[in-house]
Backbone and ligand atoms as CSV (ligand in chain L), in Angstrom:
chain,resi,resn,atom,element,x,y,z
A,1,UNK,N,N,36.314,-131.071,4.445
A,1,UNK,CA,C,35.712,-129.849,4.996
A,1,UNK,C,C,35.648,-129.940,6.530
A,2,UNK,N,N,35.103,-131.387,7.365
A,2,UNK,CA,C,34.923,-130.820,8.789
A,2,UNK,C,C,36.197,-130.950,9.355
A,3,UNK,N,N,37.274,-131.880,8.480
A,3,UNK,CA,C,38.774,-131.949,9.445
A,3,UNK,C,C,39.032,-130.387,9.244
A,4,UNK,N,N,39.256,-129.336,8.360
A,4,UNK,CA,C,39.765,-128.445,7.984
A,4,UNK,C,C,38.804,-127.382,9.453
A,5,UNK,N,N,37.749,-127.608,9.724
A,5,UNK,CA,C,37.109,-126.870,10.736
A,5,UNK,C,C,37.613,-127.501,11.998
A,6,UNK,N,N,38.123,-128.796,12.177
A,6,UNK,CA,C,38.401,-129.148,13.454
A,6,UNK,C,C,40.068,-128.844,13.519
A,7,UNK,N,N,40.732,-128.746,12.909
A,7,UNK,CA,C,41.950,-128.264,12.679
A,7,UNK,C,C,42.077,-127.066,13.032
A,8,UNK,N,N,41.381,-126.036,12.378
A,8,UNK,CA,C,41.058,-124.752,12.834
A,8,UNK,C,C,40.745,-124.954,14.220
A,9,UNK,N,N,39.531,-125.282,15.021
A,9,UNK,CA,C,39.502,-125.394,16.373
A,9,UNK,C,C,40.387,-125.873,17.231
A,10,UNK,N,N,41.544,-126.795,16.935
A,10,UNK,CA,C,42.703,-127.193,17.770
A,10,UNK,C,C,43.550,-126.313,17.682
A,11,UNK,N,N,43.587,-125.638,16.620
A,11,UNK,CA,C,44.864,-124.357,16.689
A,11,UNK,C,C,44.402,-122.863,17.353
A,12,UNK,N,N,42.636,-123.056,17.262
A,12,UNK,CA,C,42.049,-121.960,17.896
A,12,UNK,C,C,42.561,-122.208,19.596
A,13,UNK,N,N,42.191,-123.130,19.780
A,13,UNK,CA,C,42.454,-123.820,21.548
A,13,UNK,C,C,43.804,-123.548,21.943
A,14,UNK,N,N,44.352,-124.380,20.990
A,14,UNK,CA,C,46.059,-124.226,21.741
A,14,UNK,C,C,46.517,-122.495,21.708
A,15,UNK,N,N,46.490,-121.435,21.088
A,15,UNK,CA,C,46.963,-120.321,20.472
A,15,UNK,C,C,45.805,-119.606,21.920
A,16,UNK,N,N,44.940,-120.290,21.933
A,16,UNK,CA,C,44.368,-119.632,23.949
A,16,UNK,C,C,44.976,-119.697,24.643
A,17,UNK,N,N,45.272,-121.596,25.102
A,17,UNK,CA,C,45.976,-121.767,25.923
A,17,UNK,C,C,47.291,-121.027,26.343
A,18,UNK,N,N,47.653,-120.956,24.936
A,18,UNK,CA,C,49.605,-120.544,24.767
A,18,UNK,C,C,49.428,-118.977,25.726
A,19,UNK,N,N,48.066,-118.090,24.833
A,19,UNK,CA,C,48.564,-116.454,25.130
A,19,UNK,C,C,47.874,-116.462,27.112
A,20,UNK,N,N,47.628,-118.067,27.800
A,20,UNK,CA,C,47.129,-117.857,28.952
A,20,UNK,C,C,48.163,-117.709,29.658
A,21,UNK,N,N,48.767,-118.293,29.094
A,21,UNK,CA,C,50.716,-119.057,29.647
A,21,UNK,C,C,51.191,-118.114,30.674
A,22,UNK,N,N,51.382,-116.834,30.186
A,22,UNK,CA,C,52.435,-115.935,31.071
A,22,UNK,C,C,51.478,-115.398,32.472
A,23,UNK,N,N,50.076,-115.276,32.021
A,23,UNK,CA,C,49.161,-114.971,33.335
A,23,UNK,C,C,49.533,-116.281,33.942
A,24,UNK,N,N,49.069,-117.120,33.599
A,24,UNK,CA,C,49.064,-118.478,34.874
A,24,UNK,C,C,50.177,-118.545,36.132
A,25,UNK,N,N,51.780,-118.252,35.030
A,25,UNK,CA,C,52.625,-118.623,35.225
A,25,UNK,C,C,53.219,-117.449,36.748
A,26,UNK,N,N,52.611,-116.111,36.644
A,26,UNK,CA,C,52.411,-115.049,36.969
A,26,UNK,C,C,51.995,-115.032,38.244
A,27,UNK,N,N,50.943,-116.456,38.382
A,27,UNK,CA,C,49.794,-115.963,39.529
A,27,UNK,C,C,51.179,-116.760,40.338
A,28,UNK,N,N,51.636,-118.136,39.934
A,28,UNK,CA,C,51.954,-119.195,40.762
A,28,UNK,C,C,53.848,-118.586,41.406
A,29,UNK,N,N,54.741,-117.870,40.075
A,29,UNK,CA,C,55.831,-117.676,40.217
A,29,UNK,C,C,55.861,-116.776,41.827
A,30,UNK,N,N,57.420,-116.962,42.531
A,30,UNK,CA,C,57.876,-115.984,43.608
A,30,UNK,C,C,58.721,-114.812,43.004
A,31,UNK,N,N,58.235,-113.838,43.142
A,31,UNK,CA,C,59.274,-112.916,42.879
A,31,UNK,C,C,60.549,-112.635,42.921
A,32,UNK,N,N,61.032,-111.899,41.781
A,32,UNK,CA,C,62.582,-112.616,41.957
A,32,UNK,C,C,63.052,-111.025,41.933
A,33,UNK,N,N,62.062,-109.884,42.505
A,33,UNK,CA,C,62.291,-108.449,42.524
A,33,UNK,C,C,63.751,-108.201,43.316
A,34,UNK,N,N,63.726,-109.084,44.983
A,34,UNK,CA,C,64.802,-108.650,45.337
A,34,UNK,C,C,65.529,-109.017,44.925
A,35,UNK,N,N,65.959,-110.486,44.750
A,35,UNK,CA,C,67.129,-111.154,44.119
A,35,UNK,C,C,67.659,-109.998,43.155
A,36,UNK,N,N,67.140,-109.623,42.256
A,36,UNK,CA,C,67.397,-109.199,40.474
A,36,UNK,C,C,68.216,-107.376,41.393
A,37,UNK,N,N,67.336,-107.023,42.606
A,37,UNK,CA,C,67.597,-105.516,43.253
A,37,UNK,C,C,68.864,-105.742,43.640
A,38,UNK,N,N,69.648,-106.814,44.451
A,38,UNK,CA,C,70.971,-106.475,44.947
A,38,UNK,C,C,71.617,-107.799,44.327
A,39,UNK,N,N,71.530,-108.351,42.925
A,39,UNK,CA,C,72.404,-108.289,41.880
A,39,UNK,C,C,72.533,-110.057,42.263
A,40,UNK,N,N,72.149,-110.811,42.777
A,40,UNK,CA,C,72.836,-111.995,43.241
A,40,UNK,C,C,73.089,-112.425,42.160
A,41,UNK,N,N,72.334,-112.371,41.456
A,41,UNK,CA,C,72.547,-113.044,39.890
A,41,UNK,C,C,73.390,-113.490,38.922
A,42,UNK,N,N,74.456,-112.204,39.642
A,42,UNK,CA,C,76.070,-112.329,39.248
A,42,UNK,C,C,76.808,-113.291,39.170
A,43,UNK,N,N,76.513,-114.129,40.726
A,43,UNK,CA,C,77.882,-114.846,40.882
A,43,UNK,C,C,76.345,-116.573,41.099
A,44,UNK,N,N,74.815,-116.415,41.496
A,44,UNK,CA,C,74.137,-117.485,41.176
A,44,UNK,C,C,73.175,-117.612,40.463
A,45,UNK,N,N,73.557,-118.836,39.051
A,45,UNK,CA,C,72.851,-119.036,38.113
A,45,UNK,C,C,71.659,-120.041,38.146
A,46,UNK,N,N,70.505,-120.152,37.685
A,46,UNK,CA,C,69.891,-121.140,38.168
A,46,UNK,C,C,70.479,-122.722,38.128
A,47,UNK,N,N,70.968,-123.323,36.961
A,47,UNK,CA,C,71.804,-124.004,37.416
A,47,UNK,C,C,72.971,-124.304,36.469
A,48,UNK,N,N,73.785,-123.058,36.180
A,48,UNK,CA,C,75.107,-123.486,35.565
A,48,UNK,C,C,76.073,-122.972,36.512
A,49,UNK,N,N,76.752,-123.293,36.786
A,49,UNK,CA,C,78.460,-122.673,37.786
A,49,UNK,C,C,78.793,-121.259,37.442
A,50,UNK,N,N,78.479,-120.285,38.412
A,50,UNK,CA,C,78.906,-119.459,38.493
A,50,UNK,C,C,80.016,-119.450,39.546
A,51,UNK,N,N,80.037,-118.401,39.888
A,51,UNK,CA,C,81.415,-118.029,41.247
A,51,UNK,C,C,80.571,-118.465,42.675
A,52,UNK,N,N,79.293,-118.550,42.716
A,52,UNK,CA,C,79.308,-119.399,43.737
A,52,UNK,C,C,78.212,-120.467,43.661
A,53,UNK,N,N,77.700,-121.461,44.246
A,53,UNK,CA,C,76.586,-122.664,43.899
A,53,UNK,C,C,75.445,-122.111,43.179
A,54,UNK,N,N,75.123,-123.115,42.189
A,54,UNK,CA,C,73.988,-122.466,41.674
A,54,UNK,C,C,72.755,-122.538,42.753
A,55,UNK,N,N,71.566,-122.114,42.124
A,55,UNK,CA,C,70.602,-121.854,42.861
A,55,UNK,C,C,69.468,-123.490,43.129
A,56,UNK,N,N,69.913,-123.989,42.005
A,56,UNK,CA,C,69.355,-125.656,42.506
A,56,UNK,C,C,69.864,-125.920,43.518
A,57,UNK,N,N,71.237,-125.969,43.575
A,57,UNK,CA,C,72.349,-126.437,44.743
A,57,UNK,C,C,71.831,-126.134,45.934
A,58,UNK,N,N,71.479,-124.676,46.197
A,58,UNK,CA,C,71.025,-123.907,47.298
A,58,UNK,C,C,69.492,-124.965,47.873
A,59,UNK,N,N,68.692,-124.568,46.355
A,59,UNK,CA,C,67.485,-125.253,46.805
A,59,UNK,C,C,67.305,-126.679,47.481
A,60,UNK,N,N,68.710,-127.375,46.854
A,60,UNK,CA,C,67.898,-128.538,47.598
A,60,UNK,C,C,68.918,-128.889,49.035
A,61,UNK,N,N,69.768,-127.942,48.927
A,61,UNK,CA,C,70.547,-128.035,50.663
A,61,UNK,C,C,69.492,-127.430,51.488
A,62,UNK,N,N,68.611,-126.710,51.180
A,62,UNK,CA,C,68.068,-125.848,51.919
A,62,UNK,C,C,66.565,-126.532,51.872
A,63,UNK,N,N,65.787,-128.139,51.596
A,63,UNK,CA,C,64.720,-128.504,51.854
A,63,UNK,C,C,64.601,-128.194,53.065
A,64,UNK,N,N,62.693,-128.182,53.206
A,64,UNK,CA,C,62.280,-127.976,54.448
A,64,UNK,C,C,63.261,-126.997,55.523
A,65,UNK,N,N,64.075,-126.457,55.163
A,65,UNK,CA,C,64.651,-124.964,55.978
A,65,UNK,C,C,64.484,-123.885,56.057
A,66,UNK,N,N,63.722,-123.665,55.411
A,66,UNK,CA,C,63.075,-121.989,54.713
A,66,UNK,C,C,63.479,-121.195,56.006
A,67,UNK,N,N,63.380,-121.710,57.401
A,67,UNK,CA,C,64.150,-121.066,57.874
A,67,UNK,C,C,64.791,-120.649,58.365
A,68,UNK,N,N,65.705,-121.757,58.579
A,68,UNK,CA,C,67.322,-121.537,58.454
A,68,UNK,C,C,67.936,-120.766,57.479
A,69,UNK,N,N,67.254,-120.402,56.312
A,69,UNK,CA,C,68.168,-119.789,55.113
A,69,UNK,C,C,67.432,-118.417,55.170
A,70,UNK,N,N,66.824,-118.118,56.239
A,70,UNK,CA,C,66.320,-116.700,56.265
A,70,UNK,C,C,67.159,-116.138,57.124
A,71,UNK,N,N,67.149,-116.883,58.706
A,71,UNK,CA,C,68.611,-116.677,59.458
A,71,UNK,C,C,69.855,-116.849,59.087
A,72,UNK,N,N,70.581,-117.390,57.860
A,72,UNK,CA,C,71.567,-117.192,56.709
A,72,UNK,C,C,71.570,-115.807,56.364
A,73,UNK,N,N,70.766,-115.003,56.151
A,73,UNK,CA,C,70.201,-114.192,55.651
A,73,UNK,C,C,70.637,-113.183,56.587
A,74,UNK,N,N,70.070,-113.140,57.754
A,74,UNK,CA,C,70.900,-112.578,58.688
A,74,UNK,C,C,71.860,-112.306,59.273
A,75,UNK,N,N,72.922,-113.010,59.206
A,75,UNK,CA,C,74.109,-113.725,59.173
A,75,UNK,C,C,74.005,-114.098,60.446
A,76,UNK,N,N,73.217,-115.245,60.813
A,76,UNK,CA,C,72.422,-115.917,62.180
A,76,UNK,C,C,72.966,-117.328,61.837
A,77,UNK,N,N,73.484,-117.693,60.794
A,77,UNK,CA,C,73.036,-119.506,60.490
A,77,UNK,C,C,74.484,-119.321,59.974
A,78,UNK,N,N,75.390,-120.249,59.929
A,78,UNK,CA,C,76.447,-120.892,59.258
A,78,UNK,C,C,76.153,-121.438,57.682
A,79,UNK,N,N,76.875,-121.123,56.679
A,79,UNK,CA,C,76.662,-121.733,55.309
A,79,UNK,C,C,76.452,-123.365,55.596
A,80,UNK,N,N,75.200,-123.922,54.531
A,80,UNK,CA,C,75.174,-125.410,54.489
A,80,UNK,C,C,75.989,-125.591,53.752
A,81,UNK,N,N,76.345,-125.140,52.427
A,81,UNK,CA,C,77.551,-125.429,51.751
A,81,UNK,C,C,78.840,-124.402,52.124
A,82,UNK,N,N,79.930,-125.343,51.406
A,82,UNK,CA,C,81.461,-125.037,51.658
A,82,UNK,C,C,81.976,-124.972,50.774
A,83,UNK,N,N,82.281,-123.822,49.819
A,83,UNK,CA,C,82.980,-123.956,48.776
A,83,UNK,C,C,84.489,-123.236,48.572
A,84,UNK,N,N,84.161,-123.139,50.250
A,84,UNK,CA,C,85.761,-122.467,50.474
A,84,UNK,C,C,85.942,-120.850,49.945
A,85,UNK,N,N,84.758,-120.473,49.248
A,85,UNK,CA,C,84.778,-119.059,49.256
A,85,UNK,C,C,83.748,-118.540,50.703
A,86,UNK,N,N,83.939,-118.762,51.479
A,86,UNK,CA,C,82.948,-118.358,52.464
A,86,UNK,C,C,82.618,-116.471,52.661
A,87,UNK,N,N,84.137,-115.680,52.287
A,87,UNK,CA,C,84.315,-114.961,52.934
A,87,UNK,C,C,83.718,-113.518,51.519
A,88,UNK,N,N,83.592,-114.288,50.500
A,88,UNK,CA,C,83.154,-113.579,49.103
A,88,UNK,C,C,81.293,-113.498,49.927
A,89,UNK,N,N,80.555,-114.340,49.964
A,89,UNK,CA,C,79.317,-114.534,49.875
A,89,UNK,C,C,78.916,-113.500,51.619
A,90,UNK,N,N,80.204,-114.039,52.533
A,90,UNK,CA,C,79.727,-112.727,53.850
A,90,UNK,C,C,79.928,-111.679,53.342
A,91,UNK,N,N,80.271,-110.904,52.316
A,91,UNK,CA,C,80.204,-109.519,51.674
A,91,UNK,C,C,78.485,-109.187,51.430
A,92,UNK,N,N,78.220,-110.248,51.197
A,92,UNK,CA,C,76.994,-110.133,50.100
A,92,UNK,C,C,75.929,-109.977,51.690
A,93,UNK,N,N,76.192,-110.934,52.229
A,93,UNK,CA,C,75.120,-110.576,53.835
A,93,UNK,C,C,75.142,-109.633,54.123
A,94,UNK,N,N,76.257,-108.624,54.136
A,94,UNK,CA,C,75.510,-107.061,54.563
A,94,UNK,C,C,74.255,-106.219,53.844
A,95,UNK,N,N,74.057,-106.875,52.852
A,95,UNK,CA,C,73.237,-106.333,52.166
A,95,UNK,C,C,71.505,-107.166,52.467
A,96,UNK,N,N,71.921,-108.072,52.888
A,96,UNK,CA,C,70.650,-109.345,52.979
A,96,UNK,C,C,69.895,-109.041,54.280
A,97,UNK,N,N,71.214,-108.373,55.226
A,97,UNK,CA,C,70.973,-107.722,56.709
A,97,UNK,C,C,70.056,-106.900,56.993
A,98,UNK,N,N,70.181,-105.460,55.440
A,98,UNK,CA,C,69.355,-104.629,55.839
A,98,UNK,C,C,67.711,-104.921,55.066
A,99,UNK,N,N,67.361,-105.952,54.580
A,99,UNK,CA,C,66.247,-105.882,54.342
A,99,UNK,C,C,65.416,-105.970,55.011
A,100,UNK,N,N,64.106,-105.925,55.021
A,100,UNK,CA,C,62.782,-106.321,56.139
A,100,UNK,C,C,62.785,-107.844,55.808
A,101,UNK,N,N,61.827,-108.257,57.338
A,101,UNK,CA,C,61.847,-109.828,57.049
A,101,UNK,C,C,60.962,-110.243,55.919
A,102,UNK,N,N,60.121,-109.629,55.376
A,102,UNK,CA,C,59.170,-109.489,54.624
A,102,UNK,C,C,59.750,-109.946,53.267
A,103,UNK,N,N,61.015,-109.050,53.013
A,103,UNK,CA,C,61.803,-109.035,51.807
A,103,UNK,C,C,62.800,-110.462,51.829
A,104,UNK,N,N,63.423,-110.575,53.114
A,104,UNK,CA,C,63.930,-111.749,53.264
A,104,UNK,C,C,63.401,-113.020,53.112
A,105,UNK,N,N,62.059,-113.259,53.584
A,105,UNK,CA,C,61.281,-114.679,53.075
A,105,UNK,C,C,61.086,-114.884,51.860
A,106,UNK,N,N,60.712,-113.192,51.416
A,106,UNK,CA,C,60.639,-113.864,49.865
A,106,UNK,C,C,61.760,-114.376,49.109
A,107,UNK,N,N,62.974,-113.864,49.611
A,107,UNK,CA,C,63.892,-113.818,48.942
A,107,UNK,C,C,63.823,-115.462,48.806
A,108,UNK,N,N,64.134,-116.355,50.232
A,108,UNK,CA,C,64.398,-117.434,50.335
A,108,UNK,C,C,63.005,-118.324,49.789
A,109,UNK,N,N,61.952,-118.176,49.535
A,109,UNK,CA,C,61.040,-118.591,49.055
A,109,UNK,C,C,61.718,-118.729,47.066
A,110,UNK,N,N,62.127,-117.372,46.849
A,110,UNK,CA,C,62.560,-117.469,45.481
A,110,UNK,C,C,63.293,-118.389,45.123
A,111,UNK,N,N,64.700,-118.435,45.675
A,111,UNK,CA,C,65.806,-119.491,45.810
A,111,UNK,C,C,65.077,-120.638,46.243
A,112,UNK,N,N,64.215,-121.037,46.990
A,112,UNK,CA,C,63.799,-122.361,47.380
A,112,UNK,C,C,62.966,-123.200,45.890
A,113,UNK,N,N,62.292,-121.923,45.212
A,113,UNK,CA,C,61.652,-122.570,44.443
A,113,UNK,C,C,62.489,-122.765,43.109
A,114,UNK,N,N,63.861,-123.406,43.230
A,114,UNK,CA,C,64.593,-123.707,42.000
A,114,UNK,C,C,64.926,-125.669,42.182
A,115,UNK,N,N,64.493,-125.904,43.341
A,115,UNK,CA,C,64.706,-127.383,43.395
A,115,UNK,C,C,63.843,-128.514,42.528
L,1,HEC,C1,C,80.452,-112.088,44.288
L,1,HEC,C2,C,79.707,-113.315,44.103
L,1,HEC,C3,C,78.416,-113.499,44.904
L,1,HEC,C4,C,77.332,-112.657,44.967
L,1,HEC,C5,C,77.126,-111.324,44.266
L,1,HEC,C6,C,76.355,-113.330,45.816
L,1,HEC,N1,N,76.840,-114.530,46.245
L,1,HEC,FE1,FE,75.840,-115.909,47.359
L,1,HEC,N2,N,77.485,-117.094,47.388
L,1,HEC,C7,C,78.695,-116.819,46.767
L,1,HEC,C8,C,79.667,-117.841,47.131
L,1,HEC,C9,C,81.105,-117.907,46.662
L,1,HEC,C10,C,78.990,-118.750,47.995
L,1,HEC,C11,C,79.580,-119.966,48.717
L,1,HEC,C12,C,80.016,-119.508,50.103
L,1,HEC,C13,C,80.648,-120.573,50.953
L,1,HEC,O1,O,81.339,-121.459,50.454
L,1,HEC,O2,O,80.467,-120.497,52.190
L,1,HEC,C14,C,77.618,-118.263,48.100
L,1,HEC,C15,C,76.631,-118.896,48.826
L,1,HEC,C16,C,75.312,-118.482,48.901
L,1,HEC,C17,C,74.256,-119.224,49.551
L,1,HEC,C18,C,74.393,-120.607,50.199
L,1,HEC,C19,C,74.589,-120.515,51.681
L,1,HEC,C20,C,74.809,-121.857,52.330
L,1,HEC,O3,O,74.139,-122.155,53.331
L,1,HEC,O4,O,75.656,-122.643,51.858
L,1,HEC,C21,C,73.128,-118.473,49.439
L,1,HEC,C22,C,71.755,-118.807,49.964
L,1,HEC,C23,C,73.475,-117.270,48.722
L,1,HEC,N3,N,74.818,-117.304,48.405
L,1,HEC,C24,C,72.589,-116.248,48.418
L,1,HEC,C25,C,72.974,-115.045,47.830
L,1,HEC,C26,C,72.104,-113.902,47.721
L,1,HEC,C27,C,70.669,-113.832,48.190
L,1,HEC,C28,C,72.823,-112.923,47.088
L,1,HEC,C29,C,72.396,-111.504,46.775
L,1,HEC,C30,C,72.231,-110.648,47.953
L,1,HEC,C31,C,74.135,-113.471,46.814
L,1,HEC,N4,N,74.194,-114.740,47.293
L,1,HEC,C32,C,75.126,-112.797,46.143
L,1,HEC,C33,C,78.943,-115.757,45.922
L,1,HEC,C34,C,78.100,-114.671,45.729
């Protein structure tokens, strides 16, 4: 009888914890609004090979740079990586150009937080 009540209370606990999950996760995550708005998603995966480095790759060329990869962003900074498509990904900077800087940190805050 009291295992069958304490059993019940560990599945009561965890089945809290679980439905806390997506708030928690919510407060701490960076938004990935712009990323998902002008499509990067296409060609970077978090980390399987797409058409260009995944987004780990990015993250950890880009320690402690947050911002250098905002002036990337601008097309202010030279690529840290070389994958010899250089001239596919300067397509994609015209679009990175017209955002506010506002939109741009986050952006690179998003991508940073895949390392
Ligand atoms: C059509 C495919 C494609 C799309 C869409 C794309 N990228 Fe890229 N991206 C690439 C390729 C290819 C490279 C590697 C470029 C090189 O070798 O210089 C790259 C490189 C990068 C890098 C690394 C720069 C460095 O310093 O090495 C960042 C950051 C990046 N992309 C962010 C983005 C963002 C943000 C978007 C959305 C606005 C985006 N990409 C959309 C293909 C793409």
């Amino acid at each position: 009888m009291q295992r069958s009540v304490l059993a019940i209370a560990v599945i009561s606990a965890t089945v809290y914890l679980l439905s806390l999950g997506p708030h928690l996760w919510a407060g701490s995550a960076v938004s990935d609004a712009t990323f998902q708005a002008l499509s990067c998603g296409t060609c970077h995966k978090p980390d399987k090979k797409g058409s260009g480095p995944t987004l780990q790759e990015i993250a950890r060329a880009y320690v402690g740079k947050q911002e250098q990869l905002v002036r990337y962003f601008m097309g202010e900074s030279i690529p840290l990586i070389d994958t010899g498509k250089r001239k596919t990904m300067e397509r994609q900077l015209s679009k990175t150009r017209e955002l506010s800087d506002e939109e741009r940190k986050d952006l690179a805050s998003y991508i940073l937080s895949f390392r």
